[in-house]
BANU-496311 format. One record per atom (N, C-alpha, C, O): residue in one letter; x, y, z; chain; residue number from 1; atom name. Coordinates in Angstrom, 1 decimal, decimal comma. Each point is the difference from the previous one (the first is absolute). Example, Ala and Ser with C-alpha at 12.3 -4.5 7.8 and 13.67 -1.06 7.14 Angstrom:
residues 2
{rest a	u 13,2	v -5,7	w 7,8	kette A	nr 1	atom N} .
{rest a	u -0,9	v 1,2	w 0,0	kette A	nr 1	atom CA} .
{rest a	u 0,9	v 1,2	w 0,0	kette A	nr 1	atom C} .
{rest a	u 1,0	v 0,0	w 0,7	kette A	nr 1	atom O} .
{rest s	u -1,4	v 1,1	w -1,4	kette A	nr 2	atom N} .
{rest s	u 0,9	v 1,1	w 0,0	kette A	nr 2	atom CA} .
{rest s	u -0,8	v 1,1	w 0,8	kette A	nr 2	atom C} .
{rest s	u 0,5	v 1,1	w 0,1	kette A	nr 2	atom O} .
end
This chain:
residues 70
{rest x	u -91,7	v -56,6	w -75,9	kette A	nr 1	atom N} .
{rest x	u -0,1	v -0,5	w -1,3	kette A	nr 1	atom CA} .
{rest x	u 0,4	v 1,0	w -1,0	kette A	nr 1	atom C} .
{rest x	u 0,9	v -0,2	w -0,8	kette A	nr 1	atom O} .
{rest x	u -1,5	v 1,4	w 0,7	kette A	nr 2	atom N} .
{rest x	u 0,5	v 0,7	w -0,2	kette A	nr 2	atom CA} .
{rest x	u 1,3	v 0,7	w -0,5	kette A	nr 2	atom C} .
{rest x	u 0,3	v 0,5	w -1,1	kette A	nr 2	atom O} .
{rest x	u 0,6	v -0,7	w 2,4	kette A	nr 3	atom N} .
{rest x	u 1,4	v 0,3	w -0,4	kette A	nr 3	atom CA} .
{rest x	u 0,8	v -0,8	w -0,3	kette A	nr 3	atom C} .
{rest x	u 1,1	v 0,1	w -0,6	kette A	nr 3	atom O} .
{rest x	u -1,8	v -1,3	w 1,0	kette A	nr 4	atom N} .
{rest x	u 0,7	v -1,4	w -1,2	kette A	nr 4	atom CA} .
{rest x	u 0,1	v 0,1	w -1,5	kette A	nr 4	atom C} .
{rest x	u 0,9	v -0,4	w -0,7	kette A	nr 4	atom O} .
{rest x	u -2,2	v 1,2	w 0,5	kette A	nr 5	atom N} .
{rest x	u -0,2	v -0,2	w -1,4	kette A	nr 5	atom CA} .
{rest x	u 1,1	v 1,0	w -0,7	kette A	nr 5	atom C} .
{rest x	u 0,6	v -0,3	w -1,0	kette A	nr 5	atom O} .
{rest x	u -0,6	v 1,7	w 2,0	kette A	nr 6	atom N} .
{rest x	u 0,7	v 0,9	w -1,0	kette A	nr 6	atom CA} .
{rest x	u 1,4	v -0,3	w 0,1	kette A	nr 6	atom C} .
{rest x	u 0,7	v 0,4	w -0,9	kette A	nr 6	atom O} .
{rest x	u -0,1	v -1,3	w 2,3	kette A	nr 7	atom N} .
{rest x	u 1,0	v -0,4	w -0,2	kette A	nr 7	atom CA} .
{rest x	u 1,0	v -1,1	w -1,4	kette A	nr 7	atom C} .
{rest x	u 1,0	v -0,1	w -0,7	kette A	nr 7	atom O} .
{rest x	u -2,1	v -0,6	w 1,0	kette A	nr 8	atom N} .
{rest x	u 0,3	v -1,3	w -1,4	kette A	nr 8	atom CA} .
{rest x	u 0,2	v 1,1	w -0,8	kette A	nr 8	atom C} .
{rest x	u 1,2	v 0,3	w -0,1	kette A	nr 8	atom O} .
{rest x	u -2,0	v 0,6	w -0,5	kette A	nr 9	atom N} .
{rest x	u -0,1	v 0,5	w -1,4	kette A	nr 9	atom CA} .
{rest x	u 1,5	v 1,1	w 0,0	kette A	nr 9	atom C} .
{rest x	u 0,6	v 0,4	w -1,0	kette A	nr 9	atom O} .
{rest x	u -0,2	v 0,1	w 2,6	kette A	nr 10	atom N} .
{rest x	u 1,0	v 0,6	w -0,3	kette A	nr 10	atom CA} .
{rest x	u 1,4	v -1,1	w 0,0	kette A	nr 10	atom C} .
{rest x	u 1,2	v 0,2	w -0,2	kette A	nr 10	atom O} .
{rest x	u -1,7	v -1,5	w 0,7	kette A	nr 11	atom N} .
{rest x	u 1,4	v -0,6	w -0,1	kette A	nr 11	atom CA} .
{rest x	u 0,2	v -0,4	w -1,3	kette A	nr 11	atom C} .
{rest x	u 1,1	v -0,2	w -0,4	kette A	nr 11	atom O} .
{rest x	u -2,4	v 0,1	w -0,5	kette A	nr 12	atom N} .
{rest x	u 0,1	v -0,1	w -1,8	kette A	nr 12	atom CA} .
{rest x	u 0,7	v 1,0	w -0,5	kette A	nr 12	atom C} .
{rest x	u 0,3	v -0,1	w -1,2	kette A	nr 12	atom O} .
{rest x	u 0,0	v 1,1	w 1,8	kette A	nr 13	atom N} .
{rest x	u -0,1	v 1,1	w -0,5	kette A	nr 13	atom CA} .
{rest x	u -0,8	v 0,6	w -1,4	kette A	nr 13	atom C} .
{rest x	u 0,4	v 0,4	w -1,1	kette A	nr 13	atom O} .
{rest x	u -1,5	v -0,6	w 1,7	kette A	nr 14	atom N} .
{rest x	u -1,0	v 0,4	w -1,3	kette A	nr 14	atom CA} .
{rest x	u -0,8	v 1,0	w 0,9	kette A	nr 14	atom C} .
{rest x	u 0,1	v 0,1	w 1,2	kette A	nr 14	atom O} .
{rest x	u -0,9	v 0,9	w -2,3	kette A	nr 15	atom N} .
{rest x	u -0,6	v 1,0	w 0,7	kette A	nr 15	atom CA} .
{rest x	u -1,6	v -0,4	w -0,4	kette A	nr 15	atom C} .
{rest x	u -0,4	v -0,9	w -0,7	kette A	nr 15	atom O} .
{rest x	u -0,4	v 2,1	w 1,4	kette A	nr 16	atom N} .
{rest x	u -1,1	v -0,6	w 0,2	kette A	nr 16	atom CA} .
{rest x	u -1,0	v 0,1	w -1,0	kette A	nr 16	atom C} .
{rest x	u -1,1	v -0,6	w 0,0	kette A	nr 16	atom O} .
{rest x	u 1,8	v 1,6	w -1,2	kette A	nr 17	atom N} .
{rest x	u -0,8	v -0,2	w -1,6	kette A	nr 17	atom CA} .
{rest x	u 0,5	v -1,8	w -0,4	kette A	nr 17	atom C} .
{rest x	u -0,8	v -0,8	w -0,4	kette A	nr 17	atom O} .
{rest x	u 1,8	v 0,5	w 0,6	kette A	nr 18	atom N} .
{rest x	u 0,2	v -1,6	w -0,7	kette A	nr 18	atom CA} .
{rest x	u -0,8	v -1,0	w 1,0	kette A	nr 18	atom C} .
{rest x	u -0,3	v -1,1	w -0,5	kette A	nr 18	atom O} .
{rest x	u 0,1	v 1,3	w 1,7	kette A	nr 19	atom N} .
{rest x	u -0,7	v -1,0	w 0,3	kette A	nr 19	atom CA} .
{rest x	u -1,8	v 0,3	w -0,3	kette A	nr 19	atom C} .
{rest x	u -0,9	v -0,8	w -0,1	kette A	nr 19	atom O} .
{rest x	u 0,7	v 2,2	w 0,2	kette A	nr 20	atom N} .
{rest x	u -1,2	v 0,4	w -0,3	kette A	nr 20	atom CA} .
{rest x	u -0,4	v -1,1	w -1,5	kette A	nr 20	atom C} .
{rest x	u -1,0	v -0,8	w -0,3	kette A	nr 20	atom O} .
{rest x	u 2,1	v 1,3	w -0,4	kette A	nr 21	atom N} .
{rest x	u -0,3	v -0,3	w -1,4	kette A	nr 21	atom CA} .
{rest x	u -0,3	v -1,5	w -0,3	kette A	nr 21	atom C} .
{rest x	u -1,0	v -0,2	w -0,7	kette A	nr 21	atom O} .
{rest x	u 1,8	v -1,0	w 1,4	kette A	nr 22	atom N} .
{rest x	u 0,2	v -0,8	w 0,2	kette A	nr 22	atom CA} .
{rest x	u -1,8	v -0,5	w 0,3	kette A	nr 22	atom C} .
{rest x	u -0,9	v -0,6	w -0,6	kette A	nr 22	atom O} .
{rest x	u 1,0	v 1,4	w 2,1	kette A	nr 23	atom N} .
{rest x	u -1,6	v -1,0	w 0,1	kette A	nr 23	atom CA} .
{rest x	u -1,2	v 1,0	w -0,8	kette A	nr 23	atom C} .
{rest x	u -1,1	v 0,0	w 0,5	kette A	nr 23	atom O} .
{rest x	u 1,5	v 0,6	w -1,5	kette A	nr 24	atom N} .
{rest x	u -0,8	v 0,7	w -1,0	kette A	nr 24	atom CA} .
{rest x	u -1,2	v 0,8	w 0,9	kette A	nr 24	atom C} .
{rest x	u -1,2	v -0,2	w -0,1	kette A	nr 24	atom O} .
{rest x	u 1,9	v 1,2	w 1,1	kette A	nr 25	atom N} .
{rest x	u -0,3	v 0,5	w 0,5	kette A	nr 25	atom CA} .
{rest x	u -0,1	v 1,5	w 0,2	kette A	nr 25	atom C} .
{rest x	u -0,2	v 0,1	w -1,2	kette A	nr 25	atom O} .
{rest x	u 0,2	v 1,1	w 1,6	kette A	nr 26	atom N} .
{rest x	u 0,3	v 1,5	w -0,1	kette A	nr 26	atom CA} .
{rest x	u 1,4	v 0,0	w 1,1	kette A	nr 26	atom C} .
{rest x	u 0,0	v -0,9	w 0,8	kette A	nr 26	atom O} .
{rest x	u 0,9	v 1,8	w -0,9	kette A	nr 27	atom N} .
{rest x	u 0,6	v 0,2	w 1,0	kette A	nr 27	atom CA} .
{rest x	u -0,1	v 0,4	w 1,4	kette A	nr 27	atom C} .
{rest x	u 0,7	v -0,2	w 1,0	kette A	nr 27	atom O} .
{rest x	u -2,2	v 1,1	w -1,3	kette A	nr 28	atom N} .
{rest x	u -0,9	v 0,7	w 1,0	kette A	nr 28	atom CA} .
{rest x	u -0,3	v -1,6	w 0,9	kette A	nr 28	atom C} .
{rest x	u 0,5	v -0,5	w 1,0	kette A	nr 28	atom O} .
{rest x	u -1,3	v -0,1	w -1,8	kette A	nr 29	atom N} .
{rest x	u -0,5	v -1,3	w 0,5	kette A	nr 29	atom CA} .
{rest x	u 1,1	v -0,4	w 1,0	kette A	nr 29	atom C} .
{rest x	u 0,1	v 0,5	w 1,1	kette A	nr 29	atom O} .
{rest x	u 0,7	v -1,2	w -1,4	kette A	nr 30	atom N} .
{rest x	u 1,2	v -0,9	w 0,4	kette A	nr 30	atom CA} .
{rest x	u 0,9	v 0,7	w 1,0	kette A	nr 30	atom C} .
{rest x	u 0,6	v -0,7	w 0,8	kette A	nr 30	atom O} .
{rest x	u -0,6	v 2,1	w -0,9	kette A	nr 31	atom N} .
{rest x	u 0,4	v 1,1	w 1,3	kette A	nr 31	atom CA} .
{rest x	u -1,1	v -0,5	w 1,1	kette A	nr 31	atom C} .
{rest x	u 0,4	v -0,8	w 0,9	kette A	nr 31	atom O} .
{rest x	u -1,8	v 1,2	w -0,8	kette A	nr 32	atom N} .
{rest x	u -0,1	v -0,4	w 1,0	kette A	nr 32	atom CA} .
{rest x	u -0,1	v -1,2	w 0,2	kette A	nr 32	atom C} .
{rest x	u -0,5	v -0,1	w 1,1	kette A	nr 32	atom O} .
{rest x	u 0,6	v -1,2	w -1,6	kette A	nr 33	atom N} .
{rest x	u 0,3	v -1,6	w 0,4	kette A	nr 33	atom CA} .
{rest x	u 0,9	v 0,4	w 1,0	kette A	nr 33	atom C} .
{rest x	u -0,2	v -0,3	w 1,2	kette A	nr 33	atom O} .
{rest x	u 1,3	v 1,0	w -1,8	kette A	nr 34	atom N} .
{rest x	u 1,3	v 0,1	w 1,4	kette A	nr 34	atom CA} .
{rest x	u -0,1	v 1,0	w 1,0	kette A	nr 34	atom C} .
{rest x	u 0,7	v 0,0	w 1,1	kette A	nr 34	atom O} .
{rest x	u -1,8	v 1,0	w -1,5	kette A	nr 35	atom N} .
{rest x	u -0,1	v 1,0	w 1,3	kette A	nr 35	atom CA} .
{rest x	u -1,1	v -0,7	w 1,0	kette A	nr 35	atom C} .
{rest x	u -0,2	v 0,6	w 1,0	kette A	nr 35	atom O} .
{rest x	u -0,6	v -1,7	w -1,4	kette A	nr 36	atom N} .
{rest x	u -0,6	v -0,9	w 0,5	kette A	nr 36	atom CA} .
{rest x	u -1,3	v 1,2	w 0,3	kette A	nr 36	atom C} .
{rest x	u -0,6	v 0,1	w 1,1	kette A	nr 36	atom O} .
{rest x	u 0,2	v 0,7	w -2,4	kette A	nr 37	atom N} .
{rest x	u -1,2	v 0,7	w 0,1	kette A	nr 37	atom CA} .
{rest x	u -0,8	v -0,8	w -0,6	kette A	nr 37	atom C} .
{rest x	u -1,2	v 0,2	w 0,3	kette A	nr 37	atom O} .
{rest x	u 1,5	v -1,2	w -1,3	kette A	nr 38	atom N} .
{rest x	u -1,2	v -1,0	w -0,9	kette A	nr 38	atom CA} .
{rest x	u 0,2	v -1,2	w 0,9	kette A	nr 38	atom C} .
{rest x	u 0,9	v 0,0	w 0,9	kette A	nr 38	atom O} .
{rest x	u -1,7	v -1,1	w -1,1	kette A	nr 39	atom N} .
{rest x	u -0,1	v -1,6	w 0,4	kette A	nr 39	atom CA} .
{rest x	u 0,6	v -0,1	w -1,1	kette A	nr 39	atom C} .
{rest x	u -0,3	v 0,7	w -1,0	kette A	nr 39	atom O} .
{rest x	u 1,2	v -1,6	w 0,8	kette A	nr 40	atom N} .
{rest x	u 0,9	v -1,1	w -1,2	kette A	nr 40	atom CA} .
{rest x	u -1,2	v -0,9	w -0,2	kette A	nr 40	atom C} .
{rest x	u -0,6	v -0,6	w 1,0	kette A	nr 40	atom O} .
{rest x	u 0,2	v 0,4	w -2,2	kette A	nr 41	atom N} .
{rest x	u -1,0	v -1,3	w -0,1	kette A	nr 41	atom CA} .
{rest x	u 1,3	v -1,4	w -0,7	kette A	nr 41	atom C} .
{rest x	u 1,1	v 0,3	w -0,5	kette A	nr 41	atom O} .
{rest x	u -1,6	v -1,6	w 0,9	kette A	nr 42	atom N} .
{rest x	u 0,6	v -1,0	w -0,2	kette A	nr 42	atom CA} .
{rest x	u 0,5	v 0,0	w -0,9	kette A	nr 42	atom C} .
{rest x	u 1,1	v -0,6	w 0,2	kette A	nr 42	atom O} .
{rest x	u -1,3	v 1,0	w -1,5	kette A	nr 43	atom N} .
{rest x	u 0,3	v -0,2	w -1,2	kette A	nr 43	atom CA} .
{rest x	u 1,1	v 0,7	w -0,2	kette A	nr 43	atom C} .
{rest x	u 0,9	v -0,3	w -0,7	kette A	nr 43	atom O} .
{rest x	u -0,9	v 1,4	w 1,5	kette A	nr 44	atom N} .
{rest x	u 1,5	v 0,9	w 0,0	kette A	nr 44	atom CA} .
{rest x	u 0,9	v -0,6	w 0,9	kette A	nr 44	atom C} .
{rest x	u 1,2	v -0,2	w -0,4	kette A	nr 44	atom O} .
{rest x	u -1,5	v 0,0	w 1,6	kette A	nr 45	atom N} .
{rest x	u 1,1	v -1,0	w 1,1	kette A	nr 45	atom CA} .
{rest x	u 0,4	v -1,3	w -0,8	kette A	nr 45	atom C} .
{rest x	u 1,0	v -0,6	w 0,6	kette A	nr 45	atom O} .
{rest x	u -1,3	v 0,0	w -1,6	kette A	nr 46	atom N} .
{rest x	u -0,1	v -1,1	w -0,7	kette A	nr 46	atom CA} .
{rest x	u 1,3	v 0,1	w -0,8	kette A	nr 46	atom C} .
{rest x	u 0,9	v -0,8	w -0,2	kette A	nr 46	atom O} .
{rest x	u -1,0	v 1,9	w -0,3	kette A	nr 47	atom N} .
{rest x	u 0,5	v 0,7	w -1,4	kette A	nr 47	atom CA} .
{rest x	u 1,4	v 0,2	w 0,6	kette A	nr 47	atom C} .
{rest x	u 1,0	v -0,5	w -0,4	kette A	nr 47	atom O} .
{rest x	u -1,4	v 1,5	w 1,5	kette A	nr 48	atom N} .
{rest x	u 1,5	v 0,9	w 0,8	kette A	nr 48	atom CA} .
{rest x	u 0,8	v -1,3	w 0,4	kette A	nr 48	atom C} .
{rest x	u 1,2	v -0,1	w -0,3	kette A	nr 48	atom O} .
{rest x	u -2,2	v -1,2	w 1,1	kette A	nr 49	atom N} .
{rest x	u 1,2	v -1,3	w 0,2	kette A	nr 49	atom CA} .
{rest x	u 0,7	v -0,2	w -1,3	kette A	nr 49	atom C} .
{rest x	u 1,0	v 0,6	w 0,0	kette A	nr 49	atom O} .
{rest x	u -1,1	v -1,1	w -0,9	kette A	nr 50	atom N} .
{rest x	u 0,3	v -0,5	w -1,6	kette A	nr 50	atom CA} .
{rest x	u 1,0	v 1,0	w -0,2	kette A	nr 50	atom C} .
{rest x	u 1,1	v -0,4	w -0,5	kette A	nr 50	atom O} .
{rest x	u -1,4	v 1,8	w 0,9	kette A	nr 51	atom N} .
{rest x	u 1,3	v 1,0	w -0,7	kette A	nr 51	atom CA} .
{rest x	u 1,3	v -0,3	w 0,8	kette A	nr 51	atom C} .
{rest x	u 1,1	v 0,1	w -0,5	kette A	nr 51	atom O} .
{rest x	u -1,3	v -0,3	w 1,6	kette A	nr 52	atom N} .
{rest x	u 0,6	v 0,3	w 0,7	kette A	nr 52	atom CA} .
{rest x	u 0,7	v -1,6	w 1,3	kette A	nr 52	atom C} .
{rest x	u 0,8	v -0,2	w 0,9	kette A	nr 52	atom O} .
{rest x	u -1,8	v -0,7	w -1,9	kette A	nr 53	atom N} .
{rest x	u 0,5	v -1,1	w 0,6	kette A	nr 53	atom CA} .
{rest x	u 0,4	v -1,0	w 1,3	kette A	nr 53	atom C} .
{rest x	u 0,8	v -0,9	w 0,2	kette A	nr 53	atom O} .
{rest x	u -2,0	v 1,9	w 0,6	kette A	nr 54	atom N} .
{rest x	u -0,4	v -0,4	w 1,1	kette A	nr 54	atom CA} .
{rest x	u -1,1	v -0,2	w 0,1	kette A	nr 54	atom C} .
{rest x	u -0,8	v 0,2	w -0,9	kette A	nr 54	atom O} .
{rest x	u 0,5	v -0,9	w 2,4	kette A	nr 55	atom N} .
{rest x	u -1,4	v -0,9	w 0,5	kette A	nr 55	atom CA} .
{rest x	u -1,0	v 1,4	w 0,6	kette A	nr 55	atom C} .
{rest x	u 0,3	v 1,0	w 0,7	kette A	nr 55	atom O} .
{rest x	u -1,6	v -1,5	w -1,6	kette A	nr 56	atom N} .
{rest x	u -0,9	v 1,2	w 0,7	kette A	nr 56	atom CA} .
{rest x	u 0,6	v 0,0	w 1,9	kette A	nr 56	atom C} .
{rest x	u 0,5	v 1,0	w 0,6	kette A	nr 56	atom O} .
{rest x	u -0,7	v -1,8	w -0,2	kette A	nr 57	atom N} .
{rest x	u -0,3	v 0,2	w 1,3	kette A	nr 57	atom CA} .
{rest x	u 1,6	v 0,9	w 0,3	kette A	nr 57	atom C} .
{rest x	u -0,1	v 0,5	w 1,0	kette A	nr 57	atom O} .
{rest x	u 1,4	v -0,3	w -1,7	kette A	nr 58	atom N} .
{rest x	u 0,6	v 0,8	w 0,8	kette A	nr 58	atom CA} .
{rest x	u -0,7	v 1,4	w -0,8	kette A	nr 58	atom C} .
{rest x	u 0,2	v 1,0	w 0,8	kette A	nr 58	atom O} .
{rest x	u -0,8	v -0,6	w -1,9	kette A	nr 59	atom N} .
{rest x	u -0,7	v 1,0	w -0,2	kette A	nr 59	atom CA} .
{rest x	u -0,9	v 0,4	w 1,1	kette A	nr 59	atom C} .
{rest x	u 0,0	v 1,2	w 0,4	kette A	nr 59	atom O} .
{rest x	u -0,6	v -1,9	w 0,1	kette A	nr 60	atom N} .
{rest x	u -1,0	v 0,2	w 0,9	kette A	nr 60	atom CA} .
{rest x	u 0,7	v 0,2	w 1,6	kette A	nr 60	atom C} .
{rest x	u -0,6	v 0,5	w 0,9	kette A	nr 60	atom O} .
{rest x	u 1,6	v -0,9	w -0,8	kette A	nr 61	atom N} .
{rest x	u 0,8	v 0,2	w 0,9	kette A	nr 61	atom CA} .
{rest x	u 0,1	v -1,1	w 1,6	kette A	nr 61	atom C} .
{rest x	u 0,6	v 0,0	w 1,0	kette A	nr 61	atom O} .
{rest x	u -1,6	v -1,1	w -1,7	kette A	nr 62	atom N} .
{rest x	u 0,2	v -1,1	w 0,5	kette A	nr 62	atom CA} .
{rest x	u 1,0	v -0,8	w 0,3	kette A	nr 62	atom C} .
{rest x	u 0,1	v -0,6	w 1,1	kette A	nr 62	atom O} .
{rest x	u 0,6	v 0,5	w -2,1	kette A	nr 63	atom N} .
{rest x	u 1,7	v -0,5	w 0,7	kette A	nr 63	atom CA} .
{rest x	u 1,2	v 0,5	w -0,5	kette A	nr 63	atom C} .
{rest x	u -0,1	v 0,4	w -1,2	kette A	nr 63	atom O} .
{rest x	u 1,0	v -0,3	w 1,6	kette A	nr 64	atom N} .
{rest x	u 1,2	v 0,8	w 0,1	kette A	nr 64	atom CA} .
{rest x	u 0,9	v -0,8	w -1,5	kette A	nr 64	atom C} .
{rest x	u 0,9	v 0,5	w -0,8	kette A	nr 64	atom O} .
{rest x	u -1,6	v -1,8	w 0,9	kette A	nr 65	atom N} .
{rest x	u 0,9	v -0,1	w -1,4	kette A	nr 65	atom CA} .
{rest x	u -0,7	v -0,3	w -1,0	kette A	nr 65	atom C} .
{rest x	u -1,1	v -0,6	w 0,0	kette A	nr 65	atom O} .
{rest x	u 2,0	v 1,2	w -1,5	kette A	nr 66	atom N} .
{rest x	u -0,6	v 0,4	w -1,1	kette A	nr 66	atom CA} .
{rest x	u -0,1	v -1,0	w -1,0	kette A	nr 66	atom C} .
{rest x	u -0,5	v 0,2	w -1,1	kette A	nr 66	atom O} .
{rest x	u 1,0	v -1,1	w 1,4	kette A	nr 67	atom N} .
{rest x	u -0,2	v -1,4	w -0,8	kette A	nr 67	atom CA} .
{rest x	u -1,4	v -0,4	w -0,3	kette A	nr 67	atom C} .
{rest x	u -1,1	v 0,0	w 0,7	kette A	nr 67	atom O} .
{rest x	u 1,3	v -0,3	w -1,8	kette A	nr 68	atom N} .
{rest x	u -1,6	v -1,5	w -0,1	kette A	nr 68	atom CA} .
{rest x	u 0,2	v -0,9	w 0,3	kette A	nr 68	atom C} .
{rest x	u 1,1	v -0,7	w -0,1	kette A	nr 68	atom O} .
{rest x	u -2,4	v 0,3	w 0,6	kette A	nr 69	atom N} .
{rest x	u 0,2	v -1,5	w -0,1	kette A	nr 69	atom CA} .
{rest x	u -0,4	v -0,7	w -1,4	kette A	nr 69	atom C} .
{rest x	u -0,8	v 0,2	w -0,9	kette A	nr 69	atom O} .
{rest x	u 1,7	v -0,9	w 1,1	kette A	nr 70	atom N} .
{rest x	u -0,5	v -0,8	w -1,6	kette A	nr 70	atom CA} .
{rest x	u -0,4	v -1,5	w 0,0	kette A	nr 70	atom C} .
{rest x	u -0,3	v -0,5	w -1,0	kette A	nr 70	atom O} .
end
């Protein structure tokens, strides 16, 4: 899950102050989300789907594709 996450944000090409900033977070914070030293709480997996426009479950690494269902 983890390297999912840091991957989307590098396929945004955004760095990790704008997504920090985004979920009005520290950059310290949001580093470890991706070094998978913190638990992501829901509200941030929620958030990171919406930026980034995918279904929690491929955040979570549940399935390979990144679509929602709608």
């Amino acid at each position: 899950m983890y390297t999912r996450i840091r991957d989307l944000r590098e396929d945004h090409d955004m760095k990790q102050k704008e997504v920090a900033n985004y979920l009005h977070c520290s950059q310290q914070v949001y580093s470890n989300y991706e070094l998978g030293q913190r638990d992501i709480p829901t509200a941030v997996l929620i958030a990171l789907a919406n930026l980034y426009g995918v279904s929690i479950d491929y955040l979570l690494g549940q399935t390979n594709r990144p679509e929602r269902n709608v």
